[in-house]
C-alpha positions in Angstrom: 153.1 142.8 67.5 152.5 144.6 64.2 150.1 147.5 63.4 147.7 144.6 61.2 147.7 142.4 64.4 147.0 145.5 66.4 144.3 146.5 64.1 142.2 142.8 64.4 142.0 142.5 67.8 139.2 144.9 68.1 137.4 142.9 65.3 138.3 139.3 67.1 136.7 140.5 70.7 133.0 141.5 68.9 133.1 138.0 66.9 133.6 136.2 70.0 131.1 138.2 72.0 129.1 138.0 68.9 128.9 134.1 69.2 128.8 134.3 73.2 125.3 136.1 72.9 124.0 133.8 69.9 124.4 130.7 72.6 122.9 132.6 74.8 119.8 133.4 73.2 119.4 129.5 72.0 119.7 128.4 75.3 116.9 130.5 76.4 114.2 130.2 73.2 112.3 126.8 73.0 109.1 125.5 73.5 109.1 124.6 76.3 107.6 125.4 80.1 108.9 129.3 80.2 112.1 129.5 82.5 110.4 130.5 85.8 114.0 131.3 87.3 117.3 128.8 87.7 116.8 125.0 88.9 120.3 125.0 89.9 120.5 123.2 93.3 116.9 121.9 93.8 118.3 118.8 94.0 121.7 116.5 94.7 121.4 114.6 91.2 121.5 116.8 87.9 123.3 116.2 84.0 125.1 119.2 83.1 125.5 118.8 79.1 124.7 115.4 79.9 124.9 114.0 75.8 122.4 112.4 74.3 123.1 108.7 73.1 123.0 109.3 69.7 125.7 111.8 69.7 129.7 111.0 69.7 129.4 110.3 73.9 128.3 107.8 75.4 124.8 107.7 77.7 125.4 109.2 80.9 128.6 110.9 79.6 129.5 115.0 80.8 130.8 117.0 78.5 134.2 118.9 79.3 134.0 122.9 80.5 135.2 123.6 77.1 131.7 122.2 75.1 130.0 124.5 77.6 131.7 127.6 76.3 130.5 127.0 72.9 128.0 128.4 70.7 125.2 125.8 71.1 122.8 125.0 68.2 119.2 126.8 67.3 116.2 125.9 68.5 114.0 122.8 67.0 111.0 121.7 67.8 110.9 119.5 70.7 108.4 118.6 73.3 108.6 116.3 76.7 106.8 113.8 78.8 106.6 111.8 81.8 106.3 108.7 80.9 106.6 107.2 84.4 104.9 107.6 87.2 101.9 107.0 84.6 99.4 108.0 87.8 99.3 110.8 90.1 100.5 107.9 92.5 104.0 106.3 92.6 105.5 103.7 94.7 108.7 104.1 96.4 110.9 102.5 93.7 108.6 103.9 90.8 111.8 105.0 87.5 110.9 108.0 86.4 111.4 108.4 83.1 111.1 111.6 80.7 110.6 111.4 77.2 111.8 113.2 74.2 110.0 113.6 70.9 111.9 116.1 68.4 115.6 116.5 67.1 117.2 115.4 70.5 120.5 114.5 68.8 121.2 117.8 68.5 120.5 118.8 71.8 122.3 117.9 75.5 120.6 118.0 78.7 121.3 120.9 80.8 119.7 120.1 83.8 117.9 117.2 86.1 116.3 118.4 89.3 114.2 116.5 91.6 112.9 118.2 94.6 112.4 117.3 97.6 116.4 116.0 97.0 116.6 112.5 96.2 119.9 110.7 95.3 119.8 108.1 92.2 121.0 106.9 88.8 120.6 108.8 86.1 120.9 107.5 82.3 119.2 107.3 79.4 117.0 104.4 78.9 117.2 104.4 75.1 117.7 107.1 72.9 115.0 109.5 73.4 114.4 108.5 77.4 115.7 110.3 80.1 115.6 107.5 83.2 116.1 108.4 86.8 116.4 105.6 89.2 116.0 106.5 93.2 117.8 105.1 95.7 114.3 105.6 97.8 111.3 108.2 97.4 109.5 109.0 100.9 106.0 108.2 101.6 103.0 110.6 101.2 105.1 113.4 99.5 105.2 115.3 96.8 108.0 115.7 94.2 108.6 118.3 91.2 110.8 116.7 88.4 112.8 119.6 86.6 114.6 119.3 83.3 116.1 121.6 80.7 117.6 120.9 77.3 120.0 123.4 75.8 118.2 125.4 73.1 114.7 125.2 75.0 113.1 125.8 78.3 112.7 124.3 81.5 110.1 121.8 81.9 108.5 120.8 85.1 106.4 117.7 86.5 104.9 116.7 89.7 103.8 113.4 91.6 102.8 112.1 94.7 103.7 108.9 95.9 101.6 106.8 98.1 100.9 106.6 101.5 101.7 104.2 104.3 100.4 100.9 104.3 98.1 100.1 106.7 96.8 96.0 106.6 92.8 95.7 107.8 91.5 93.1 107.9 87.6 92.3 108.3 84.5 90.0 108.7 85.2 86.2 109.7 86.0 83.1 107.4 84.2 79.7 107.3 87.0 77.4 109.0 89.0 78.1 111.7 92.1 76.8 109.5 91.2 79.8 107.1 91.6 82.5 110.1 94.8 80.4 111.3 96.3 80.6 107.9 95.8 84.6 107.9 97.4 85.0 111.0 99.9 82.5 110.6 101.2 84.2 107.3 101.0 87.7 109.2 103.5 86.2 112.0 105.8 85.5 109.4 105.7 88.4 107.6 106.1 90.3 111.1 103.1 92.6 110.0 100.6 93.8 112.6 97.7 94.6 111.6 94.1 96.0 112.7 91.1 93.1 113.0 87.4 93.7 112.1 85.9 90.7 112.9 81.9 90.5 113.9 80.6 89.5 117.2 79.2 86.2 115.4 82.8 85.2 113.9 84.3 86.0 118.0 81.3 83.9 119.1 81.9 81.2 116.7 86.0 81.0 117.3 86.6 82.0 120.9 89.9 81.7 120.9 90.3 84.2 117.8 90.4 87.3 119.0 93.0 86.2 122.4 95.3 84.5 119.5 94.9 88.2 117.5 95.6 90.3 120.3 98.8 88.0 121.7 100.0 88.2 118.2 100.1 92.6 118.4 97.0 93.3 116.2 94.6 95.8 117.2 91.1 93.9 117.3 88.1 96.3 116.9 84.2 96.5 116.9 82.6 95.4 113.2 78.8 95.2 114.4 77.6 91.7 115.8 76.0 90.5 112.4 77.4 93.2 109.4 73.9 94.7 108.7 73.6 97.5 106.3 73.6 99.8 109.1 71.6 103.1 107.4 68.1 100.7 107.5 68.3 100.0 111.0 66.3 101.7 113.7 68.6 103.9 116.3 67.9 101.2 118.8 68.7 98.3 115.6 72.0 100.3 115.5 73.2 100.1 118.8 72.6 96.9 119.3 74.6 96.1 116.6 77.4 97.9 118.0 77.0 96.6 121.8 77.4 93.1 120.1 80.4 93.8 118.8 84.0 93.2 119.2 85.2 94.9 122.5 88.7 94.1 123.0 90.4 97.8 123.8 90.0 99.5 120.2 87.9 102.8 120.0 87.6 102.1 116.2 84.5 100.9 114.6 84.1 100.1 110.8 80.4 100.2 109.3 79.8 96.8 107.4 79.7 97.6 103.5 81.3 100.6 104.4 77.4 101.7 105.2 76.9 105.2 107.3 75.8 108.1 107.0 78.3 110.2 107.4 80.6 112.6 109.6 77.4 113.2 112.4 75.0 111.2 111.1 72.9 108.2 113.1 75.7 105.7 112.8 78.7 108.3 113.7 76.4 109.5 116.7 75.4 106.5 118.0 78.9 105.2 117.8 80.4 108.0 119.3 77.7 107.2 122.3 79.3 103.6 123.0 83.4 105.5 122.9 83.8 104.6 119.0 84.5 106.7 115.9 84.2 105.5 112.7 87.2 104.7 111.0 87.1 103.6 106.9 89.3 103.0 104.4 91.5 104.4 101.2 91.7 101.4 99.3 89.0 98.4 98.1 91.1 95.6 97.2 87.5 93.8 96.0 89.6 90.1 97.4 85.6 89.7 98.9 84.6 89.9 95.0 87.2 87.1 93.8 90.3 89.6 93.2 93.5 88.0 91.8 96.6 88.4 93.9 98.0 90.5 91.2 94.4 93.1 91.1 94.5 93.4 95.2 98.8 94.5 95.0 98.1 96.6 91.8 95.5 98.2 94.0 97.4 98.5 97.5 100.3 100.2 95.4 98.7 102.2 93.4 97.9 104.9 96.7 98.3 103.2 99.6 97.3 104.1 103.0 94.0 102.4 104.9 93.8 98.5 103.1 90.6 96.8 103.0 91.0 92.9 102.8 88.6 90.2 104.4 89.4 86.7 106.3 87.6 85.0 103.3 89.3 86.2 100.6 90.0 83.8 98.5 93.6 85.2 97.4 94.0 87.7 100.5 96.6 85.3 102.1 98.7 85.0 98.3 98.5 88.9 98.5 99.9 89.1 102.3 102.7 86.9 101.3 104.1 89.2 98.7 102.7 92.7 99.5 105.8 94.8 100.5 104.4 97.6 102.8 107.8 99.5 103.0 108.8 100.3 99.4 105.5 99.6 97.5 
């Protein structure tokens, strides 16, 4: 080696560290979420350097170690969404989907992190959408979506997704076919579910509530005539009750969703005859005419407790297609 090769080495080494600390600093400026520490590992599906489609790779491509050694490009302006889940509430299957607004074909995706850990697909949905696709999100849990771009900070979403399904069903119908033809699309759905009906429908059809408990529903008290319980006397009340369903269920269900109340009349004089009250997270409104469509766009969008009633007039449509394990 001569004394001029000798004498650039010391200049080489600061260039290079030189450019080294320059990357550095883009990757940390942005506008972004500040950093609040490393997402490395939240979760078992993440894009390191994953390129953006309107660069030289293709969607979904990783860069080589070497890209990651170099000097990466300023900092533009850029901001990010989520686009999907639109609600607080998702559904099982529900894509989520980021999107970019700014100079994203300058930029690569550092990091995707979805925690708790879910395994999926991850690609870009066009060229300014980042699109995760789960294998299966959990019920009743929440998630925190993570994602960095090199040049700007971390940014950081959460959801919930919905709750289990549970099918209620109340009141009576005017034919006995109508009642058959709830129960008979139940059976072959294999869904169980919990029965409201009043003491006037069990009067009217005897052999409803035997054909609802051999088929595995839970048949429970709805009052003998669905009053508006909260103008009724004490006495009015519990008569109400005491004509009720009694079949084995300590549940009782205030017609119109009409009480008043954790220890008010109607929870005390319930709780007198072995009941507690027990309402509902969802309306589907199929008493008010709902369409099939309305009543599953309201089942999925939180799930949980479902109202529906025996006259409905597209309740059955909506128990043939509602799917109450993936939403």
């Amino acid at each position: 080696m001569s004394d001029r090769q000798r004498s650039l080495l010391p200049a080489t080494a600061l260039a290079v560290a030189a450019l080294l600390m320059l990357g550095s600093c883009a990757e940390e400026a942005g506008t972004g979420v500040p950093r609040q520490g490393s997402s490395a590992g939240v979760t078992t599906t993440s894009a390191h350097l994953l390129k953006t489609p309107n660069t030289r790779l293709q969607p979904g491509t990783r860069s080589t170690s070497d890209e990651a050694d170099l000097p990466q490009p300023p900092p533009v302006p850029l901001t990010a969404a989520l686009q999907s889940p639109r609600t607080p509430y998702a559904t099982l299957r529900t894509e989520i989907r980021i999107h970019f607004e700014g100079a994203l074909n300058l930029l690569t995706v550092r990091h995707f992190g979805i925690e708790p850990e879910v395994n999926g697909r991850l690609d870009w949905a066009d060229p300014q959408t980042l699109r995760f696709q789960p294998e299966r999100l959990a019920f009743d849990t929440t998630y925190t979506v993570n994602v960095s771009v090199v040049g700007h900070s971390v940014w950081s979403w959460q959801f919930t997704t919905i709750k289990p399904i549970t099918i209620t069903i109340d009141d009576c119908a005017s034919t006995g076919g109508e009642l058959q033809n709830v129960l008979q699309v139940l059976a072959q759905r294999h869904i169980t579910a919990i029965m409201f009906p009043t003491g006037i429908c069990q009067r009217k059809f005897a052999w409803l509530v035997p054909a609802m408990l051999a088929a595995g529903h839970r048949v429970c008290n709805h009052t003998y005539s669905h009053p508006r319980l909260t103008q009724l006397s004490d006495l009015q009340i519990a008569n109400e009750i005491r004509g009720g369903v009694h079949a084995g269920c300590d549940l009782f269900r205030p017609p119109w969703g009409d009480w008043d109340g954790p220890g008010g009349r109607v929870d005390r004089i319930a709780a007198s005859q072995g009941y507690h009250v027990f309402m509902w997270d969802v309306d589907t409104f199929d008493w008010a005419g709902a369409s099939t469509q309305e009543i599953l766009d309201r089942i999925y969008g939180r799930g949980g407790v479902i109202l529906l009633h025996f006259h409905g007039r597209n309740t059955v449509d909506a128990l043939r297609r509602v799917d109450l394990q993936t939403g």
